[in-house]
N, C-alpha and C positions, 0 to 999 in steps of 0.2 A: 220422521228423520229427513225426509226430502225437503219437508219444509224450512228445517233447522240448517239443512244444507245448503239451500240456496241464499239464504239471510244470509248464512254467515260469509257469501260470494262478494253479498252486498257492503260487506264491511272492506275489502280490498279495494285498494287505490293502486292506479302505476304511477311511479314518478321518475323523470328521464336522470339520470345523473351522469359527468363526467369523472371519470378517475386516470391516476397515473398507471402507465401498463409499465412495467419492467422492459429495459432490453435485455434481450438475450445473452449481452456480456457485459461484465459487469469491468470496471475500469477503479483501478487507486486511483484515492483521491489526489495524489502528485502528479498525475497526470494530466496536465491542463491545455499542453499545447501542443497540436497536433496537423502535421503535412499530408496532405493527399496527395499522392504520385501516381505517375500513368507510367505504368510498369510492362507494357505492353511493346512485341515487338510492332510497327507498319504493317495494317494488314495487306495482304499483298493485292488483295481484290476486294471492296468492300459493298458492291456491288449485290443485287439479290440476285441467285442461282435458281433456274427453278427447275425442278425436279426431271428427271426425265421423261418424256412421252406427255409432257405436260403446256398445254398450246400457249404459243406468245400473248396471242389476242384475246382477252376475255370473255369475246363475244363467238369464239369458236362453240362455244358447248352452250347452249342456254341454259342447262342445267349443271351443276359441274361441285362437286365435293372433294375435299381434301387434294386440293394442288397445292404443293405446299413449294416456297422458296426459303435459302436461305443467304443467309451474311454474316458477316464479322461486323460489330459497331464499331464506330469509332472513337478509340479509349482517350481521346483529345476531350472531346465532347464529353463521353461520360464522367471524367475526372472532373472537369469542368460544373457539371450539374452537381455529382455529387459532394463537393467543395461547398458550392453556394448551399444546396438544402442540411447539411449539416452547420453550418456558419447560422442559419438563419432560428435553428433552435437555443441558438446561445448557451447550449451546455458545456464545451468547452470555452477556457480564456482565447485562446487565438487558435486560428483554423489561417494556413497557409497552402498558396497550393502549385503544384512543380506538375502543370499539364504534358511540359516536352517531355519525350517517348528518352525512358533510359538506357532505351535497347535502340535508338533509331538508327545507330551506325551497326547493327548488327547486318552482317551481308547474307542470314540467311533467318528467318522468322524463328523464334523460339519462344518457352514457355518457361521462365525459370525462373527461380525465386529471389530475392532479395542476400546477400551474403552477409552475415555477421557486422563486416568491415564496409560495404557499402551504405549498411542502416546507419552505422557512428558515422559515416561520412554526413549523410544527409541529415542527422539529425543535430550533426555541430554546426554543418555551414547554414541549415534552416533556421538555427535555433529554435527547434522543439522538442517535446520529450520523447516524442513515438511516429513513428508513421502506420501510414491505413494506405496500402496501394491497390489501385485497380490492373488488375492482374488477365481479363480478358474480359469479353462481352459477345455473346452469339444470339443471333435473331430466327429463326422460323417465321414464317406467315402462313397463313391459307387463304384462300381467296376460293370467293363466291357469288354465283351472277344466278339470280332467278329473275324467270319474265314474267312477269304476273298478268296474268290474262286480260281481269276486268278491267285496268287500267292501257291497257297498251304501253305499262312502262319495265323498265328494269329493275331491280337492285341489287348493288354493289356491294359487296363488303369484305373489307380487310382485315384480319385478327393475327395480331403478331405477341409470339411470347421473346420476351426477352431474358436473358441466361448471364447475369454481372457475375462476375467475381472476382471479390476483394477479399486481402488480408493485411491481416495487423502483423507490427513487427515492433521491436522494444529491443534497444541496443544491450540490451545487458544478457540477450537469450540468441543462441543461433539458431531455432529455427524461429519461422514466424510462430505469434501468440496464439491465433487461430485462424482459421478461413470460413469466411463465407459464400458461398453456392446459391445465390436466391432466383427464384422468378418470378415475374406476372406477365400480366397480358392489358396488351393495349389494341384499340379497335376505331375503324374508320368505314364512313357509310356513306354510299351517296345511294336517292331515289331519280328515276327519269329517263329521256328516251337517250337512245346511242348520243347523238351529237350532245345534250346536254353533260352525260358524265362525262364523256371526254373533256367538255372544255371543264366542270366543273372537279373532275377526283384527282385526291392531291398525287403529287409526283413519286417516283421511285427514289428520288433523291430527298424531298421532303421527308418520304416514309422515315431511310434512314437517318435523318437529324433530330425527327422528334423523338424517334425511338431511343436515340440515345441519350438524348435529354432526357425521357424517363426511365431509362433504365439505370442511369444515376442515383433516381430517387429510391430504388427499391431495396439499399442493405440500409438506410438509414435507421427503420425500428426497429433492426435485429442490433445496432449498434446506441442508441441511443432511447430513454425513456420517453413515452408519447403518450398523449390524451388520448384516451377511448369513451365515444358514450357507450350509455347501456341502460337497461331502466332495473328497477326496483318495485318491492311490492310492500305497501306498508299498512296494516291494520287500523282503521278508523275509529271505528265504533266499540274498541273494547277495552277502553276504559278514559276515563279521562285526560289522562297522561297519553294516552292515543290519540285522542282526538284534537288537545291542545300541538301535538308534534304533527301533527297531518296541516294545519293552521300555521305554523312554522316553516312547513316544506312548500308549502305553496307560497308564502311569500318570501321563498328565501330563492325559488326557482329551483328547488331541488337541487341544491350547492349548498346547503346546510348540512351537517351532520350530525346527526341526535343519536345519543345514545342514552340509556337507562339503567339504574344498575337495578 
């Protein structure tokens, strides 16, 4: 039996394949054209906070875990990113995009939705058929400094998750269609002695712009369908029609799809 067992291991191939993954929300197909708005009021500080009891200087603790800072992104930027990386999958006809803040004369920050009569506004003077607005953006960091012995050097590292939220709106529904809540996590590292990370680890201000250029990127696969690899396992040796399709997948680069009835 072990014998028969392990032969038959012998007959397995992996082959890498790509497929379409589903998004998460599905869209009629009259739905072609579509505004991104930065629905957000000015945040009033967009600045990283950091935590209380928590040292300015990096180099205060040589050991040092969970200091954590936060911020508001800035939904200029993120509307911005997430405009362009939607536009660039070409699943809708037109992607337009209204980055100025539709709350900017508000005189005191809020959190509030889109109105019925606000959507027909923006979707007759856009000319499109829905809107998708970025509706807020929160950042987190942690920050960590080890000194590592055998080298006499430092390292630095910064891991910040970012918190987008956008929703869809459709002039025909008063409330929005849905909301999205996503995160991930972005990260930045430098190795080497004090003077060198100084001059070489990026800014507070850098932090925030790259942050919010990717955090742009992260409701795009709950909205839209994406390529995933993944691999596959296909039987060789048991039977001809095996063996000839295993001979097929390899020249086909595992982008062929065989089937048998």
């Amino acid at each position: 039996m072990f014998v028969l067992f392990f032969g038959s291991c012998q007959s397995l191939e992996q082959i890498p394949i790509e497929y379409v993954h589903p998004a998460e929300i599905s869209f009629p197909p009259e739905l072609r054209k579509v505004a991104i708005v930065n629905n957000c009021s000015t945040p009033p500080d967009s600045a990283l906070i950091l935590a209380a009891s928590a040292p300015r200087s990096i180099f205060k603790l040589i050991q040092m875990k969970g200091i954590s800072a936060y911020a508001n992104g800035d939904p200029r930027i993120v509307t911005e990113s997430l405009a362009a990386e939607i536009a660039s999958q070409n699943y809708f006809e037109t992607v337009v995009i209204c980055d100025s803040a539709l709350r900017a004369n508000d005189k005191i920050p809020r959190e509030s939705t889109l109105s019925q009569e606000e959507v027909r506004t923006l979707v007759s003077n856009l000319g499109v058929d829905f809107i998708i607005a970025v509706e807020g953006v929160q950042f987190i960091t942690g920050r960590s400094v080890y000194y590592l012995d055998d080298y006499n050097t430092y390292e630095v590292a910064i891991d910040l998750k970012a918190f987008p939220t956008i929703r869809t709106y459709l002039p025909t529904l008063k409330n929005p269609m849905n909301t999205i809540t996503a995160t991930d996590s972005i990260y930045w590292e430098e190795v080497g002695t004090k003077e060198q990370i100084n001059a070489r680890m990026i800014s507070e201000e850098q932090i925030l712009k790259e942050a919010a250029e990717f955090a742009g990127t992260i409701p795009v696969k709950y909205l839209i369908p994406y390529w995933k690899k993944d691999a596959r396992f296909i039987y060789t040796n048991g039977s001809i029609q095996m063996r000839d399709a295993s001979v097929y997948v390899r020249e086909a680069h595992g982008m062929m799809l065989i089937s048998f009835g």
